[in-house]
C-alpha positions as CSV (number, residue, x, y, z in Angstrom):
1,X,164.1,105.7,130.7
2,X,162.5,104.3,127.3
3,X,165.6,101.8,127.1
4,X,164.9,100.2,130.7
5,X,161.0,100.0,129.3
6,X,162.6,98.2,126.4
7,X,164.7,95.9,128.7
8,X,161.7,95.3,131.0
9,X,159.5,94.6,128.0
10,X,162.2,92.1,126.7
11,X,162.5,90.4,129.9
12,X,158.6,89.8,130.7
13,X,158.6,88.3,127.1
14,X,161.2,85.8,128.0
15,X,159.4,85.3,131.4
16,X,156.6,84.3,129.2
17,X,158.0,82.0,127.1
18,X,159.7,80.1,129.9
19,X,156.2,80.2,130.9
20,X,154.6,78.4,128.0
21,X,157.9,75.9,127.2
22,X,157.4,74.6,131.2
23,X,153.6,74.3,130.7
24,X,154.1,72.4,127.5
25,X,156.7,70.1,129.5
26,X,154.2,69.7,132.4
27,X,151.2,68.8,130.1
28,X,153.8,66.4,128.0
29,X,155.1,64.9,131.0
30,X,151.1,64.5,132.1
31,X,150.2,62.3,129.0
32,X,153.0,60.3,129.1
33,X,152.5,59.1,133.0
34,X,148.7,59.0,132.3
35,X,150.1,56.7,129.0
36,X,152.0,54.6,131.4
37,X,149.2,54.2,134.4
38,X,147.0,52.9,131.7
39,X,150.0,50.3,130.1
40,X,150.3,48.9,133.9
41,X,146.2,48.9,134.6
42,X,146.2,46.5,131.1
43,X,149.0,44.5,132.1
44,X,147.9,44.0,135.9
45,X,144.7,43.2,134.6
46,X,146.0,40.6,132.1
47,X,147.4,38.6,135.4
48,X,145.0,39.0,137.1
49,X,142.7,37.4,134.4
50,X,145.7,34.8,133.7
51,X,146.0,34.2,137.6
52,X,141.8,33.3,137.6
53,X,142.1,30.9,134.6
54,X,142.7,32.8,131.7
55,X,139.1,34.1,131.0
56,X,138.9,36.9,128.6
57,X,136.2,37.6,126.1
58,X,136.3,35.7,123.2
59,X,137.3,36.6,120.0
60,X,140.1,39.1,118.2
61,X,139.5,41.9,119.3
62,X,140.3,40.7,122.8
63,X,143.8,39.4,121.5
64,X,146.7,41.1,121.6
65,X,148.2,39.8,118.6
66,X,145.1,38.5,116.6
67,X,145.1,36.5,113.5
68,X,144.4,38.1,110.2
69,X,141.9,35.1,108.8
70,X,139.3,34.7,111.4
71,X,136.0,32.7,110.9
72,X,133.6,31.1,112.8
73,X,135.2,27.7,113.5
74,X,137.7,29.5,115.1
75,X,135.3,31.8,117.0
76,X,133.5,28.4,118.4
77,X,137.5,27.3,119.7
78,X,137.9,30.5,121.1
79,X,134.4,30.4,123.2
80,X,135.1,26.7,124.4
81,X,138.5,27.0,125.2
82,X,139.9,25.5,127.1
83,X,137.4,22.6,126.5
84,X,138.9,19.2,125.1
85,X,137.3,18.7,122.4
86,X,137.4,20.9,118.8
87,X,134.2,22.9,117.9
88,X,131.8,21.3,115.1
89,X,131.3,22.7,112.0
90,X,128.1,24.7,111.2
């Protein structure tokens, strides 16, 4: 009788870590679609911008691959793009 305790005790500890290592899948799995909802929400939103001219806010912290020197000349292009002429100097 104590042996099919011991058995039974064994098996409901490896019905609980099943339990745990599918939850930890699950909530894994979770993240990484929630990841990839947000990836397609940025990119459809990037057409969509591209698609209505382009807008975006101005500056680098709007660009996806900013510059690493950024002053205010180049902040003045950014705001009056796409205008034909170059921003004046301060």
């Amino acid at each position: 009788m104590a042996l099919l305790r011991v058995l039974g005790s064994v098996a409901a500890v490896g019905v609980v870590a099943n339990l745990m290592i599918e939850n930890r899948r699950l909530r894994e799995e979770a993240a990484a679609s929630r990841q990839r909802a947000k990836c397609a929400e940025d990119a459809l939103e990037r057409a969509v911008l591209k698609r209505a001219g382009g807008d975006r806010p101005a500056g680098p912290e709007s660009m996806d691959y900013p510059p690493k020197n950024w002053d205010e000349v180049d902040q003045a292009s950014d705001e009056s793009f796409p205008a034909s002429d170059p921003p004046g100097r301060y």
